[in-house]
ROPA-845273 format. One record per residue (C-alpha): x, y, z; residue number from 1. Coordinates in Angstrom, 1 decimal, padded with zeros to 4 digits. Each point is the difference from the previous one (the first is absolute). Layout:
N
<pt X="X" Y="Y" Z="Z" k="NUM"/>
...
//
This chain:
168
<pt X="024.7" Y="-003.1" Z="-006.5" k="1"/>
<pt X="-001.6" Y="002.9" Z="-001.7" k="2"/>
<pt X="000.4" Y="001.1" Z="-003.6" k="3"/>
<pt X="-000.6" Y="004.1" Z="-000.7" k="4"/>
<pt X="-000.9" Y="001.0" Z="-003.4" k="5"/>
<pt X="001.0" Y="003.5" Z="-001.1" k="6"/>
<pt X="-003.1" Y="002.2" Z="002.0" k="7"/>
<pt X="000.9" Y="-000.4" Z="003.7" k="8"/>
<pt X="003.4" Y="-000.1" Z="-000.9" k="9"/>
<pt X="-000.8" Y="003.7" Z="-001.4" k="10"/>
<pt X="-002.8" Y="001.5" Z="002.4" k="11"/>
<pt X="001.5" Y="-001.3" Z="003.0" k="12"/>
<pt X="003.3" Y="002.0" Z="-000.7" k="13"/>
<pt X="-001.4" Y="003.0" Z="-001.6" k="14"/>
<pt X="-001.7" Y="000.6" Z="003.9" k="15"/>
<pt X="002.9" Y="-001.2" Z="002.2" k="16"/>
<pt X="-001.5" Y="-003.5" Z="001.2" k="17"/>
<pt X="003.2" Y="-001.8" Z="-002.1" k="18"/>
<pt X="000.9" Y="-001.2" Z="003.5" k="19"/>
<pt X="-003.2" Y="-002.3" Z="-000.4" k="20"/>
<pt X="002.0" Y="-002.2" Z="-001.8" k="21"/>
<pt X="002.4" Y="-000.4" Z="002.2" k="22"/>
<pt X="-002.5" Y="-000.7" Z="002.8" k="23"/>
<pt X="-001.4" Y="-003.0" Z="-001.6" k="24"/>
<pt X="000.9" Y="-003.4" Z="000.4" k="25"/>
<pt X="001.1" Y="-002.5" Z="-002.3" k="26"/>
<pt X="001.9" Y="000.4" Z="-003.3" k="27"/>
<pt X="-000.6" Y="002.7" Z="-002.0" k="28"/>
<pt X="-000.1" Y="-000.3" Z="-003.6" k="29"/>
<pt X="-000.7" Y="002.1" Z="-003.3" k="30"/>
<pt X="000.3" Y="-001.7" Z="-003.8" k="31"/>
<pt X="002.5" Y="001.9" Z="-001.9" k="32"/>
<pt X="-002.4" Y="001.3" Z="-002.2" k="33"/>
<pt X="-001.4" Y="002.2" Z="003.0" k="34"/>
<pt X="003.3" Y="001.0" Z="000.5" k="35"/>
<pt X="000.6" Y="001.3" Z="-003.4" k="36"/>
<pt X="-003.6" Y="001.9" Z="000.8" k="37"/>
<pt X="001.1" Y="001.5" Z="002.8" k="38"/>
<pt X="003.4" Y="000.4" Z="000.4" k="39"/>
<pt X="001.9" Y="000.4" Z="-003.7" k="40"/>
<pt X="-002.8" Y="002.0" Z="-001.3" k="41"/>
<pt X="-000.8" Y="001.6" Z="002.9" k="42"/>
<pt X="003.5" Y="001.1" Z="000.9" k="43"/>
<pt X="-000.2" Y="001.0" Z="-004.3" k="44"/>
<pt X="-002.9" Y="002.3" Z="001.2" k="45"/>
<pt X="001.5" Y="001.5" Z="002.9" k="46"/>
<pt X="-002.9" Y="-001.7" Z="002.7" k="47"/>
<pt X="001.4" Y="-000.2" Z="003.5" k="48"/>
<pt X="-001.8" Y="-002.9" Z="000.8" k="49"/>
<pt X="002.3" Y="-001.7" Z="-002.8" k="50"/>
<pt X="003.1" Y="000.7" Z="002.5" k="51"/>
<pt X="-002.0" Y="-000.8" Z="003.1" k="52"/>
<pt X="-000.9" Y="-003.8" Z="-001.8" k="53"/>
<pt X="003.9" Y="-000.4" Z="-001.5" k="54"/>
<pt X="001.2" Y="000.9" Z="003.8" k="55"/>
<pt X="-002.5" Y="-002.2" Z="001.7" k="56"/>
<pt X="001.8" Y="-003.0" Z="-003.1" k="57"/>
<pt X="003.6" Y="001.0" Z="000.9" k="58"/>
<pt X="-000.6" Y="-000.7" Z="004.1" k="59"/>
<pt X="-001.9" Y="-003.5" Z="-001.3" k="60"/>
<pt X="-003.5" Y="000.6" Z="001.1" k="61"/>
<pt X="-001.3" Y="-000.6" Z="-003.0" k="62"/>
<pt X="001.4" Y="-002.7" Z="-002.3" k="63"/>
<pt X="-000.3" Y="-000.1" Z="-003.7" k="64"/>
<pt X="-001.0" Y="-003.1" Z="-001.6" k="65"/>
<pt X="-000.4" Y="-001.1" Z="-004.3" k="66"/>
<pt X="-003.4" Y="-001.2" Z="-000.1" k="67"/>
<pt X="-000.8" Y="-002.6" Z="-002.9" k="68"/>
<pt X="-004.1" Y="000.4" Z="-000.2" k="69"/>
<pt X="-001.5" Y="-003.0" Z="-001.1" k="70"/>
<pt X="-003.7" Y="-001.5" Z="-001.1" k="71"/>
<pt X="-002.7" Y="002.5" Z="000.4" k="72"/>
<pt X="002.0" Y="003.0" Z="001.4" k="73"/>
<pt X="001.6" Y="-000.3" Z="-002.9" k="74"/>
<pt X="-002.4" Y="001.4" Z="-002.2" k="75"/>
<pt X="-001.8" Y="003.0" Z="001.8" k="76"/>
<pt X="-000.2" Y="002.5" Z="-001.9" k="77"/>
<pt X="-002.2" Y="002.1" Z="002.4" k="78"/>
<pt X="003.2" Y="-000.2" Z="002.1" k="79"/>
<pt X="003.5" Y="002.1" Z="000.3" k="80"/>
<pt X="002.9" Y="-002.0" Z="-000.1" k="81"/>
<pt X="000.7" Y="001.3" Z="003.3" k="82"/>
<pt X="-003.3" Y="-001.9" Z="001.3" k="83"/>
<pt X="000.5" Y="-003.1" Z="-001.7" k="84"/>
<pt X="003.2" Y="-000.5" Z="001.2" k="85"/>
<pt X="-000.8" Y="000.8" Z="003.6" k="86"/>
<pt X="-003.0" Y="-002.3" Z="-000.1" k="87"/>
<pt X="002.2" Y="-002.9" Z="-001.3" k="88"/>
<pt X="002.6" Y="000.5" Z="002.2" k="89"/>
<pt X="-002.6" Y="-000.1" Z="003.0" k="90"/>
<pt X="-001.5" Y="-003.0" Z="-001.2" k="91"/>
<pt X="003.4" Y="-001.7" Z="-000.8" k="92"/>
<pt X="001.4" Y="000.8" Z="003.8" k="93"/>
<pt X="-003.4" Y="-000.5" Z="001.7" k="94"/>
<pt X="000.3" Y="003.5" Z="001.0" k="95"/>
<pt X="-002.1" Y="003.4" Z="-000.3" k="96"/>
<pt X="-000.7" Y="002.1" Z="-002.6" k="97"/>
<pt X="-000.2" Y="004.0" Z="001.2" k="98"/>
<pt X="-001.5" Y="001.2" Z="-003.5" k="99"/>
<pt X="-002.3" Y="003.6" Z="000.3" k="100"/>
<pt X="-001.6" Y="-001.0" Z="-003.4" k="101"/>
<pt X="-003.7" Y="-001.5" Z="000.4" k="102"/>
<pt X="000.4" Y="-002.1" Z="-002.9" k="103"/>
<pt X="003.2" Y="-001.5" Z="000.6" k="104"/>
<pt X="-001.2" Y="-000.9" Z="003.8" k="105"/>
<pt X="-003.4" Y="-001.1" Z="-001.6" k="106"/>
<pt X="002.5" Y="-002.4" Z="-002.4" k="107"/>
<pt X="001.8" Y="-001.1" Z="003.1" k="108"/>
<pt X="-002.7" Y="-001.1" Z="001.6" k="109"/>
<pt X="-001.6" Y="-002.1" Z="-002.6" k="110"/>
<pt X="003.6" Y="-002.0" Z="-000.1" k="111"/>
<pt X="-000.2" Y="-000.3" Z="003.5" k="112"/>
<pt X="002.9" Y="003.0" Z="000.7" k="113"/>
<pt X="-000.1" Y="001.7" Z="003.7" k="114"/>
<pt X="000.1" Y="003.6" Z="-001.4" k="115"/>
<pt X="-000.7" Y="003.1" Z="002.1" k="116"/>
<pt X="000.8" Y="003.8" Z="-000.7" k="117"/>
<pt X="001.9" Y="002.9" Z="001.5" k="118"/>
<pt X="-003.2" Y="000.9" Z="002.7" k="119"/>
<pt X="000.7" Y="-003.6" Z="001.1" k="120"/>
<pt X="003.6" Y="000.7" Z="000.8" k="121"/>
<pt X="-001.1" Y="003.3" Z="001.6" k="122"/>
<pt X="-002.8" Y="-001.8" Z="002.1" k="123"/>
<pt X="003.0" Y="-002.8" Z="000.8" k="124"/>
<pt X="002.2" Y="002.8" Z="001.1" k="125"/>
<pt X="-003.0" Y="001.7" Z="002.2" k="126"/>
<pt X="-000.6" Y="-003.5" Z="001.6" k="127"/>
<pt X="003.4" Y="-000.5" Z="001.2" k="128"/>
<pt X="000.4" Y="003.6" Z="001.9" k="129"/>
<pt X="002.2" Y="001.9" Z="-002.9" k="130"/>
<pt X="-002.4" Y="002.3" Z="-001.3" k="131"/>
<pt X="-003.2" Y="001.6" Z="001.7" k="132"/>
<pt X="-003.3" Y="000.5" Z="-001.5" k="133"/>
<pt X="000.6" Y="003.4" Z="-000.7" k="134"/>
<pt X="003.4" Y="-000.2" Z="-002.0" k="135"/>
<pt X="-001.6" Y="-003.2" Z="-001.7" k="136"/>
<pt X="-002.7" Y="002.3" Z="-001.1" k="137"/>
<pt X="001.8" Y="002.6" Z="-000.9" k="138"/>
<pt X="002.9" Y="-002.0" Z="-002.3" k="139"/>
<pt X="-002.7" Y="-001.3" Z="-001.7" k="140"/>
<pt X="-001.4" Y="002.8" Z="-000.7" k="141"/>
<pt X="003.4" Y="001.3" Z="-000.8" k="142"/>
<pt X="000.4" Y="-002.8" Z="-002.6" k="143"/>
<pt X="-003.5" Y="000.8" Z="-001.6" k="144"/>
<pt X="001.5" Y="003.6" Z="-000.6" k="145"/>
<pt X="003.1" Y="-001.0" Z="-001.3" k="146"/>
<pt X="-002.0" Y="-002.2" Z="-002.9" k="147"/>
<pt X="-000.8" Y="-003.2" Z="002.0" k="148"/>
<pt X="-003.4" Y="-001.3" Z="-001.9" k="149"/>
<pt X="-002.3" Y="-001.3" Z="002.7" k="150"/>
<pt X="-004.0" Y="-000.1" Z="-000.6" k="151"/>
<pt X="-001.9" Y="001.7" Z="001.8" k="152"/>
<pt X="-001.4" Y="-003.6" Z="001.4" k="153"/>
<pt X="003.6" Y="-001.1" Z="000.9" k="154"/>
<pt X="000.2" Y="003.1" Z="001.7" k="155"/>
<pt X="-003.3" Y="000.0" Z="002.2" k="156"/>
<pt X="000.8" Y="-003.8" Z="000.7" k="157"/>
<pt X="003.3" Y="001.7" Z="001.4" k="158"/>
<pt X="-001.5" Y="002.6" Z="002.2" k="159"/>
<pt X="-002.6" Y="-002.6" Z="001.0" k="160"/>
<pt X="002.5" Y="-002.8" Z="001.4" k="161"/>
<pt X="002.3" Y="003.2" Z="001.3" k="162"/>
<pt X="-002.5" Y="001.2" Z="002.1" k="163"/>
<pt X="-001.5" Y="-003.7" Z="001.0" k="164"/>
<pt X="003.0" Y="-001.6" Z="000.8" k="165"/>
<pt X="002.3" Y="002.6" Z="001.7" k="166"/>
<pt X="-000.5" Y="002.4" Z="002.5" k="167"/>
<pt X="002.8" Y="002.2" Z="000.1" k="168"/>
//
């Protein structure tokens, strides 16, 4: 079971890997305040991705689930409401977190959270045979244009395990 909060849901569509989602295995699942993120105020600002994300809800790929955050979630205030409620829906259904935000993932892993990012689901995607190296690259790079924040640390880590790992 995997839980998206509102960045993959966004950079993934804005570069045409929304069939990532479908890909995966599992239940797919989003707290309704990253829906509200993405999709009503989205669609309010005219972002495509919003419509991509609402579509991908309407086939049932992604579910929509009420989070109640409890104990120490609860009071993050370094955290959007987005994160906390992805991170406590993860840890409620023993599932994991896809949250871009280093403190949130930092957060989940003190509590014990499986939490990865949107280069993880890239990297997954590359594994299995979907994408190649090149359009991996490239749609990340592609995200970085488009106003996905990645250090430049992530980034050379990304290059690094790229170029490492697969040969093609």
């Amino acid at each position: 079971m995997i839980v998206f909060n509102s960045t993959p849901l966004i950079y993934l569509s804005k570069v045409n890997l929304s069939w990532i989602f479908e890909e995966l295995e599992g239940k797919k699942l989003i707290p309704k305040s990253v829906y509200f993120e993405v999709v009503v105020k989205g669609k309010e600002r005219g972002d495509i991705d919003a419509f991509i994300v609402e579509d991908l809800i309407k086939k049932g790929v992604i579910k929509v689930i009420d989070v109640e955050v409890e104990g120490l979630l609860r009071d993050m205030k370094e955290l959007h409401k987005g994160e906390i409620e992805a991170l406590e829906l993860a840890r409620e259904k023993d599932g994991i977190a896809i949250i871009d935000d280093s403190i949130a993932r930092e957060i989940g892993e003190i509590l014990g959270i499986k939490v990865h990012g949107s280069l993880y689901l890239v990297f997954l995607m590359l594994k299995k045979g979907k994408i190649d190296k090149k359009t991996a690259k490239s749609k990340v790079e592609e995200m970085i244009r488009k106003g996905f924040r990645l250090s430049a640390e992530v980034y050379s880590e990304f290059l690094r395990l790229l170029d490492s790992e697969w040969h093609g």
